[in-house]
N, C-alpha and C positions, 0 to 999 in steps of 0.2 A: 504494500500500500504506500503510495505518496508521500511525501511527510506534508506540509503545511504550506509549500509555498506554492501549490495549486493554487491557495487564494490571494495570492499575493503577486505584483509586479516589479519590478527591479528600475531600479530609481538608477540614473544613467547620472555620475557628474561631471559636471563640465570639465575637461583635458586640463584645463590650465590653472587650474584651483591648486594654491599655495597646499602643501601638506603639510608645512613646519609644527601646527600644532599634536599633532599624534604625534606622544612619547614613544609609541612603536608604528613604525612602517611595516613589518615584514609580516603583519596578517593581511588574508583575503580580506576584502567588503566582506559583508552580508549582503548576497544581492536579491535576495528572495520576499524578506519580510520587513515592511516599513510600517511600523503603528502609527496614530497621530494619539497625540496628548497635550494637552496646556501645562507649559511648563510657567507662565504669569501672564496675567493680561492688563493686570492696571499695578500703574509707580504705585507703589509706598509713599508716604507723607513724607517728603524731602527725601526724596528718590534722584537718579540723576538722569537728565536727557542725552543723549551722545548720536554723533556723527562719525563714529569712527571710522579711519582708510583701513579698505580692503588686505589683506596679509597679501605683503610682498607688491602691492600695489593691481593685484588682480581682482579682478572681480568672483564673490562667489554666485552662483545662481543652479538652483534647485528646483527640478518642477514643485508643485504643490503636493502635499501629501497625499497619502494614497491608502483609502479606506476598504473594508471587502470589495473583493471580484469577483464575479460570477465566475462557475468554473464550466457551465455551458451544459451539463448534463445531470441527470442523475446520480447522486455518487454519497455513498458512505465514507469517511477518514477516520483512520485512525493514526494518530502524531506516532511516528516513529523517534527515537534520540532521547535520553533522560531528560528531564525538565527540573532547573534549579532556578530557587530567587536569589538574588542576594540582595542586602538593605547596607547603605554606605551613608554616611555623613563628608561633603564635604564642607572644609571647616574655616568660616571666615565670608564666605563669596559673597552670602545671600544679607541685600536690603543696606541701608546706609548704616547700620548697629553693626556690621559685617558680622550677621550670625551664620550659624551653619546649615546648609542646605539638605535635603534626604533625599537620598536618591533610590528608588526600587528598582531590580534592574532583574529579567526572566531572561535566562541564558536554554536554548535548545540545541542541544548535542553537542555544546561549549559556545554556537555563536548565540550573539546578543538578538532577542527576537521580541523583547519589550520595555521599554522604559519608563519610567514615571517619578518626578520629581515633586516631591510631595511636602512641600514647606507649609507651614501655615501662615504664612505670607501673602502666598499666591491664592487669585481669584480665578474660579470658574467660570465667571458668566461675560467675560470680553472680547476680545476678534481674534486670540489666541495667537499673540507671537511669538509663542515656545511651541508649536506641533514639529513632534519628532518627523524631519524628514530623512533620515536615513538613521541607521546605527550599524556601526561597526566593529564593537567591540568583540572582543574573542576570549575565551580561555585555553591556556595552552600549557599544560600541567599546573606549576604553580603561578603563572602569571596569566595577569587579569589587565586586559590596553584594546585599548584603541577609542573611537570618537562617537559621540553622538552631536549630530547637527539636528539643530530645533530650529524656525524661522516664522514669516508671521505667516497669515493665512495669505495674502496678498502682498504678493512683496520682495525682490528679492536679498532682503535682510536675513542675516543668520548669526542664531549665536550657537557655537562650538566647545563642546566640554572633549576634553583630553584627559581619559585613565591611563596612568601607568602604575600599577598596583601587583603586591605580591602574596599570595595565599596562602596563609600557613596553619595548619590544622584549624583550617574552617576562618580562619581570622583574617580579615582582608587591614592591607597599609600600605600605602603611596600617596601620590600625588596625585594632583589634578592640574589641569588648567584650565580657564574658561575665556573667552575672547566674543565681543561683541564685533559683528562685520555690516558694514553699513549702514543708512541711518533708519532706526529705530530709539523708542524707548527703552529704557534696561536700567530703570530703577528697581528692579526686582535684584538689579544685581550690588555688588558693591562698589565696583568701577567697572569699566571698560576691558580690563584686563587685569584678572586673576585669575593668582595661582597658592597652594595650597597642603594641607597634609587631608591626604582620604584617608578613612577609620570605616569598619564595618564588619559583614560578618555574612557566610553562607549558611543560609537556614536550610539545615538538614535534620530539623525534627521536628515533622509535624505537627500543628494543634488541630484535631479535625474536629469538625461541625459533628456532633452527637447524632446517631441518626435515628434518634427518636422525636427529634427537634425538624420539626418541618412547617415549611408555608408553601401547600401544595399545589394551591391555585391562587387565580391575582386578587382573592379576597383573604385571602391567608390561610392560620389552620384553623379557625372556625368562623368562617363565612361572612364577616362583620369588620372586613382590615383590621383583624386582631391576630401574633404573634403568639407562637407553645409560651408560656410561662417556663423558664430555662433554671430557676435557683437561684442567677447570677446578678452580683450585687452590680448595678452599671454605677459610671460615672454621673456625676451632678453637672455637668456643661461638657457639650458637645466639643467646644475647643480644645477638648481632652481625650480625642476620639482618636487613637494611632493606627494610623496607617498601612495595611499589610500587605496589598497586593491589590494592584491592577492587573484585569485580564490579558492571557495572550492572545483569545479569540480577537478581531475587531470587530467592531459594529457602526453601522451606519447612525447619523444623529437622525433624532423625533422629529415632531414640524412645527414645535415649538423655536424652532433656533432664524436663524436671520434671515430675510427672505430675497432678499440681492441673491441671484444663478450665481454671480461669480463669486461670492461670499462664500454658503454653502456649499455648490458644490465643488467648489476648490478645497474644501475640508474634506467632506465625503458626502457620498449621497445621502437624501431620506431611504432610514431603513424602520420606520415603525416605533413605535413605543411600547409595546410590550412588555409586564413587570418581569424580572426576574422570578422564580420561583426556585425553592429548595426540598428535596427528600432525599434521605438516604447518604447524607454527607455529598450533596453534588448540588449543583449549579446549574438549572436549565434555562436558555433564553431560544426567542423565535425573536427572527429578524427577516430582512429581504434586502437583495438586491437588484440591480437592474439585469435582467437576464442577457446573456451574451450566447447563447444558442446557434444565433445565425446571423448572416451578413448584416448589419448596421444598414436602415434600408427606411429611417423614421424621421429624416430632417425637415419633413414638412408638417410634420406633429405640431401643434401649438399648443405648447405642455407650460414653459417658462418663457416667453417670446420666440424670437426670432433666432433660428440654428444660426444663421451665417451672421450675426449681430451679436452674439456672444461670439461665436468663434474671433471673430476682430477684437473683440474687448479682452476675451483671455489673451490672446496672441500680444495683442500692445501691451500687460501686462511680465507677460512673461518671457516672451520671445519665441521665437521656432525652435529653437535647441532644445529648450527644455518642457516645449507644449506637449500637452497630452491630450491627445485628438480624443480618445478612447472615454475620456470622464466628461467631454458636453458629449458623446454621444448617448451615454448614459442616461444622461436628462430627458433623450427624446425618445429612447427605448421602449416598445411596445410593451413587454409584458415582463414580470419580476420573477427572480427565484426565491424560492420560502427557504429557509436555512436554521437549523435547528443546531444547536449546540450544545454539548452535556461539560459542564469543567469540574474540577475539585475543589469543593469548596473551601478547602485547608490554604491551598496556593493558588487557583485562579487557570492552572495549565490547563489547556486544549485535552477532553478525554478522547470525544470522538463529534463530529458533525455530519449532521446526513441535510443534501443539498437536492429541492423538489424543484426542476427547472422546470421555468416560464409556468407558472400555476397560474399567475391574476397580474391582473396591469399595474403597469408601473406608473403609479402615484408616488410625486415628487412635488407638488406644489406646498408654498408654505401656507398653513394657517389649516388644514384638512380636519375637518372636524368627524372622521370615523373616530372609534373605538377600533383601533390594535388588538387582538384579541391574544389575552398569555394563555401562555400553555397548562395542562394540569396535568400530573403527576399521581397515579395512582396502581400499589398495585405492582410494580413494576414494570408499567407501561407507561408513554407520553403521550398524549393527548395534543396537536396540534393545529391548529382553525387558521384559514386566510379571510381575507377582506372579500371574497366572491362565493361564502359558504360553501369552502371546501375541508375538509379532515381528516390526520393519516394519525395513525397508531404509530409508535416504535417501542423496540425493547429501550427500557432505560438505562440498561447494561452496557449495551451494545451500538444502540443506533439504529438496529436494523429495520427496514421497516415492514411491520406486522400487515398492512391493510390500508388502502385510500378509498375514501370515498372521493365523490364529486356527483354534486346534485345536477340530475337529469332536465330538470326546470328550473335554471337559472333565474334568480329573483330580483335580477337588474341590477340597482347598487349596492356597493356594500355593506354589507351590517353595522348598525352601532349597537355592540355588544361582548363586553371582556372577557367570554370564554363559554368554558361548559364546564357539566361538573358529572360527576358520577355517581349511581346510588345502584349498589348491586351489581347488575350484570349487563347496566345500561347508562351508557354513556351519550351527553345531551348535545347537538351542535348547534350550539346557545339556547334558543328556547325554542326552537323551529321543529325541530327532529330527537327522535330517541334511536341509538343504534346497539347496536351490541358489542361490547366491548370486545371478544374474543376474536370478531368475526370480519364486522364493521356492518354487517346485515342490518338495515333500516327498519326500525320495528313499529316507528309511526311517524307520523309527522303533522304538522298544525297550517292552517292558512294563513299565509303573512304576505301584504305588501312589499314592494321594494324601498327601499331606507326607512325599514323599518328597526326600532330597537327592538330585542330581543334578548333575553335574559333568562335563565332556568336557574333556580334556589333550591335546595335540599330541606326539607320541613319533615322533623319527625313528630308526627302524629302520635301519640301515647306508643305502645308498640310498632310502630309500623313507619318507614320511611319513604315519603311521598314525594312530586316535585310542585313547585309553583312555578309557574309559568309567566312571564311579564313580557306581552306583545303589544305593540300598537302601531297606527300605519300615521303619516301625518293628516293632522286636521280629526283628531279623532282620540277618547282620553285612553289611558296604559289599563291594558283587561288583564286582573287575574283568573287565572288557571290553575285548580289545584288538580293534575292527573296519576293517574299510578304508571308510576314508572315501567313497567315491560310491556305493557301493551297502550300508553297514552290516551287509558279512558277516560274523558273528564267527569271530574265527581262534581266540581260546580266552578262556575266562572260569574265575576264579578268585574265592574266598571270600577274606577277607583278614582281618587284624585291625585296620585303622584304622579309628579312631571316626570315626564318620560324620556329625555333627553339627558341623561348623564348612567355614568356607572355606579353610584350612593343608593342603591337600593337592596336593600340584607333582611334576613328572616333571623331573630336572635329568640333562642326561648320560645318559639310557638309566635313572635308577632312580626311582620310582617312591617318595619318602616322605609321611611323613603321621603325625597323634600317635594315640596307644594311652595305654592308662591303665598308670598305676605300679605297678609289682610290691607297692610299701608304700603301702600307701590310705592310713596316716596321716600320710603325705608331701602330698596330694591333697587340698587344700579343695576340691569341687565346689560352684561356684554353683548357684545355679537356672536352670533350664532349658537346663541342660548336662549332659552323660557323662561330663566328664572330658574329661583330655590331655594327663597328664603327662610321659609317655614319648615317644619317638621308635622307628619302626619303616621300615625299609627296604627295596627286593624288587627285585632286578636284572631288568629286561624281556628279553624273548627272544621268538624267533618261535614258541616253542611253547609258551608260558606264564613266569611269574615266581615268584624264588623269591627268599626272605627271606636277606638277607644279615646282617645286622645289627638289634642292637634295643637302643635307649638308655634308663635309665632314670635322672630325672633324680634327684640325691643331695641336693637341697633341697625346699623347701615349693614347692607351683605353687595359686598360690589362682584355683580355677575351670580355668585353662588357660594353656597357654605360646604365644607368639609365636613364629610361625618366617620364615625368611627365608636364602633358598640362591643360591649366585654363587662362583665361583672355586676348585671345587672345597671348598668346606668348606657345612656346615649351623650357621647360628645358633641357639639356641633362646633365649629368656627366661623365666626363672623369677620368683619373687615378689622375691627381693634379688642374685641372681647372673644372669650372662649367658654363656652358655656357646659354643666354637666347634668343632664334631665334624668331623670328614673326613669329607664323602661318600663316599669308597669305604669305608671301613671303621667308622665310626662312635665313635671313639676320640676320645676329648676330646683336643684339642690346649689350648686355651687358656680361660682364663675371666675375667670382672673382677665381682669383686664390689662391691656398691653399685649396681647398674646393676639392673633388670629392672623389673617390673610386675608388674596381676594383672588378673583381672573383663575378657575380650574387649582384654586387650593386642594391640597388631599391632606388626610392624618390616618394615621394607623398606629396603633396600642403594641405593646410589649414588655412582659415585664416592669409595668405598675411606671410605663412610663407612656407620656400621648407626646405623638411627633409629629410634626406641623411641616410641611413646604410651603410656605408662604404663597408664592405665585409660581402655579404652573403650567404658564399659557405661552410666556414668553422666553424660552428658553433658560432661564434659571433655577436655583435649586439653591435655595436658601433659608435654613431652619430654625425652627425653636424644639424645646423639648419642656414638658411641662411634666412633672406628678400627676396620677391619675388619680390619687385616692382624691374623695370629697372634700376631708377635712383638711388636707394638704395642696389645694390645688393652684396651683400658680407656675409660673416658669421659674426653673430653676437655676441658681446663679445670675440671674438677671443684673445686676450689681457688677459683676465682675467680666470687664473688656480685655479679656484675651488676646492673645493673635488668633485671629481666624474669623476673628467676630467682629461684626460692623454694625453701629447704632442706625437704626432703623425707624423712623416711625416715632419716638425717637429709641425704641425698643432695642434688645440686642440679639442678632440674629446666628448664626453661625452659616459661613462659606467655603461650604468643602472644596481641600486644594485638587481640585482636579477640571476637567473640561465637563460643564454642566450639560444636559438637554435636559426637555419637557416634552409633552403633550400638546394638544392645543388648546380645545374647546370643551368637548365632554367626558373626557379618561381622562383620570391621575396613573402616574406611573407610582406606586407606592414603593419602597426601599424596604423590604423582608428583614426584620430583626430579629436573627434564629441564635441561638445557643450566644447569644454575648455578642455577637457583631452585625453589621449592618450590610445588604449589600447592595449600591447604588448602581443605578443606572444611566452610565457617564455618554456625553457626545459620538466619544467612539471606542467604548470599553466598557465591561463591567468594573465596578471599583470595590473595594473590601477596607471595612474599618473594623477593630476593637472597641467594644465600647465598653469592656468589664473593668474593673477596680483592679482587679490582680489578674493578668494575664500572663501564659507562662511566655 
């Protein structure tokens, strides 16, 4: 089998590029795998601006990075080459305090195959002029050299770090250097040119993720964006969150991110939003590319503008040397490949990916207000949905694939709806279909418009586990459907009032909530391509239908829509500047902390007696609070204390995970699964991995 750089292209550099900076010459490139990552996107508070000459008076120039490539067919992988991390300090470079920088670095079969610089310095949500565009580094028994170049997303600016490093029973020590080349900002660094002592260390003993600890679909492990309860005592402020590992897989950014063609997709293409999910000590994500099948044959597609009007504006940008014809074609590519990916959740490494070419069109425009459908995990099988209501089984072992459907009556556009779930020996594609898990045999199915949402919930009934059903077409209110699962009898269906356009609708304990709009519309900023959501509505289930118990409405502003998140008998909701905590059975505020909330496709999800906020996730950022869950203790914690990593907000303090942020758009949150003590985000082009325990080994 292959090893990985099927999905990858080789980055050509320019002949006359100075090489002084590599402490070693005498390794090959890497010419296979190039990640992208934000190494900083905005100065620090008296940060430096520079203009620095070119080494040697040459110019550097680098195409743009290079995020997954279709690989054109069908295909299971399994990485061949041992997979190590190693985690480096170096010491001095970063910020005008000249503190020390983190560097996480994924070596496969000794070369360098991923890197990520993880200061808490550095911001996620800017135009990214740290994206790793090449790496070179090698190991070669005991030594550890060669370069990584990071540059911005537009631009031919680069800045070059230089390892020359020696390994001694697992303990890395050298030097570095770091050099800024042409003009950019590089306040993130501490001058222009440094160099340095690197300290660090190769992690060669695993921490694995418990695998009884799982979030197995994109509502978690019990159906309400709530988190296993793990024992583990967490930290009180996120700024405290360490860093363990960026993935080797790449991934395409959501469509939450910048909507300039030459922007995006000079970073990488739209690949979906899809949560991560975890079982069994692994890592599943579904993404998409732009299929590469067959001859490039779509420049008159009018997907982002005009083919030959980009091509001129990349071209003037970057030049012919270094243009990559291959990434606007991608823009205007007919139809996407679905790409499944299994990792370790200990380290992040590549286990196996299985690749479903040209399934469903290639949607790349910004602002797409589908639901990305995640994948679900059951059983020891995956579960995964496209955007044109299609679904394939795989071993979760393996990769392999067990069975595909594809529905014979195409239902026009895509679903908005974040997954399916399974109850017994039947598994849902979203709320439309019941199939059989073993088989994939279609054992019923429901009438549904086209863009229509659709949603299937698990409700156990005193003994017995039944499904709810939540369809609706537009112009027309959200019907439940309570059916039995293997043969999709309806035992009764009811009209309801919850808005039907988002993914915040959960069955906790027998009831059945979900948001509704506010009694005072001028409490209700609606965004764009929203209904609304301000309110909270509730409906106790029963074998002969549901009836409304309760209905919240919320007494502050909700710009666009509220986050929710349900566990331990209470409902969270988020507002624009308050965060409220209602009782499920009754819907009575218990508790509230103001300063806390979001707006624009906010999400929360619970874990371990903590409530975790994304502030805004419409616009490609991903920036947090973390609040106590209990009642009596409800508030954000550490709110007081401005860390590095934390930026006042509002004028609240939020935390800005050091990596390259994406979102969603309109009606999906991408929620961050917090299983056994750590968190795992869902970065621009990468999964990412933080600790968030007290004592980690």
């Amino acid at each position: 089998m292959k090893p990985l750089e099927q999905h990858q292209t080789t980055l050509q550099r320019k002949k006359t590029m100075n090489t002084n900076l590599q402490p070693s010459t005498n390794h090959p490139r890497n010419q296979s795998i190039c990640f992208i990552i934000l190494f900083a996107a905005l100065m620090l508070v008296g940060g430096i601006a520079t203009a620095a000459e070119p080494l040697g008076g040459k110019s550097l120039s680098f195409p743009p990075p290079v995020g997954p490539i279709s690989v054109g067919k069908d295909l299971t992988e399994t990485p061949t080459g041992d997979y190590q991390l190693a985690e480096m300090d170096l010491k001095g470079c970063w910020g005008p305090k000249k503190e020390s920088a983190r560097l996480i670095l994924g070596l496969r079969g000794n070369q360098g195959v991923m890197a990520w610089t993880a200061s808490p310095t550095s911001t996620g949500r800017g135009n990214g002029r740290g994206w790793v565009r090449e790496i070179s580094v090698v190991r070669s028994g005991d030594k550890l050299s060669g370069t990584i170049h990071l540059g911005e997303i537009i631009g031919p600016s680069m800045v070059t770090i230089g390892l020359d490093a020696t390994i001694t029973a697992n303990t890395i020590a050298g030097t570095y250097v770091v050099r800024v080349t042409g003009k950019m900002s590089c306040g993130f660094l501490a001058a222009p040119e440094t160099s340095g002592a690197v300290s660090g260390r190769l992690i060669t003993v695993k921490d694995p993720v418990r695998p009884d600890q799982q979030w197995p679909w994109h509502f978690g492990a019990g159906g309400s964006y709530r988190g296993p309860d793990s024992g583990c005592t967490l930290i009180t402020d996120l700024a405290l969150a360490r860093p363990v590992w960026k993935s080797e897989e790449p991934l395409g950014c959501g469509w939450g991110n910048n909507s300039s063609a030459i922007d995006f997709h000079a970073t990488n293409n739209r690949g979906g939003t899809a949560t991560p999910v975890l079982a069994d000590g692994r890592v599943y994500v579904c993404h998409y590319v732009p299929a590469r099948n067959k001859p490039f044959d779509g420049s008159m597609i009018k997907v982002r503008g005009n083919y030959d009007e980009i091509m001129k504006e990349w071209k003037a940008v970057y030049g012919d040397h270094a243009f990559p014809k291959d990434k606007v074609d991608d823009l205007f590519r007919e139809k996407n490949d679905i790409v499944v990916a299994c990792l370790d959740a200990a380290s992040g490494q590549t286990l196996w990916r299985t690749t479903f070419s040209a399934r469903f069109r290639n949607i790349q425009q910004h602002k797409w207000r589908g639901m990305n459908p995640s994948p679900t995990v059951v059983d020891g099988r995956v579960f995964v949905f496209d955007l044109e209501q299609g679904m394939a089984a795989l071993d979760a072992a393996t990769g392999k694939v067990l069975w595909e459907y594809r529905s014979a009556k195409p239902r026009g556009a895509p679903t908005l709806g974040p997954g399916g779930c399974v109850v017994g020996n039947t598994v849902t594609l979203f709320g439309f279909a019941g199939l059989d898990v073993a088989t994939g045999k279609v054992l019923w199915e429901t009438k549904c418009g086209s863009w229509a949402t659709s949603t299937a919930l698990p409700w156990k009934d005193q003994e017995r586990t039944r499904l709810v059903l939540l369809n609706v077409v537009p112009g027309g209110p959200l019907i439940a459907q309570c059916v039995e699962p293997l043969t999709g009898k309806v035992v009764w269906e009811q009209p309801s009032a919850i808005v039907p356009d988002n993914d915040l609708t959960m069955v906790v304990d027998g009831i059945l909530i979900g948001c509704t709009k506010q009694a005072d519309a001028k409490l209700n900023k609606q965004g764009e391509g929203s209904s609304g959501g301000g309110a909270m509505v509730a409906y106790r289930l029963a074998a002969d239908g549901m009836k409304e118990i309760w209905r919240w409405d919320c007494p502050v502003e909700v710009v666009d829509r509220v986050g929710v998140a349900a566990g331990d008998g209470h409902v969270y909701v988020s507002a624009f500047k308050s965060v409220f905590c209602l009782d499920l059975a009754t819907g009575k505020e218990v508790a509230r902390a103001d300063g806390a909330g979001g707006a624009r496709n906010q999400e929360m999800w619970l874990a371990d007696k903590r409530l975790f906020i994304n502030i805004e996730g419409r616009h490609g950022g991903y920036n947090m609070q973390m609040l106590s869950s209990d009642p009596k203790e409800f508030r954000i914690l550490d709110q007081s204390d401005l860390l590095p990593g934390k930026s006042p907000a509002n004028p609240r303090p939020v935390w800005d995970p050091p990596h390259s942020h994406t979102s969603a758009y309109a009606n999906m949150g991408t929620p961050s699964p917090v299983v056994d003590g750590r968190i795992f985000m869902r970065g621009r082009d990468a999964i990412y991995c933080y600790d968030l325990r007290t004592e980690s080994k």
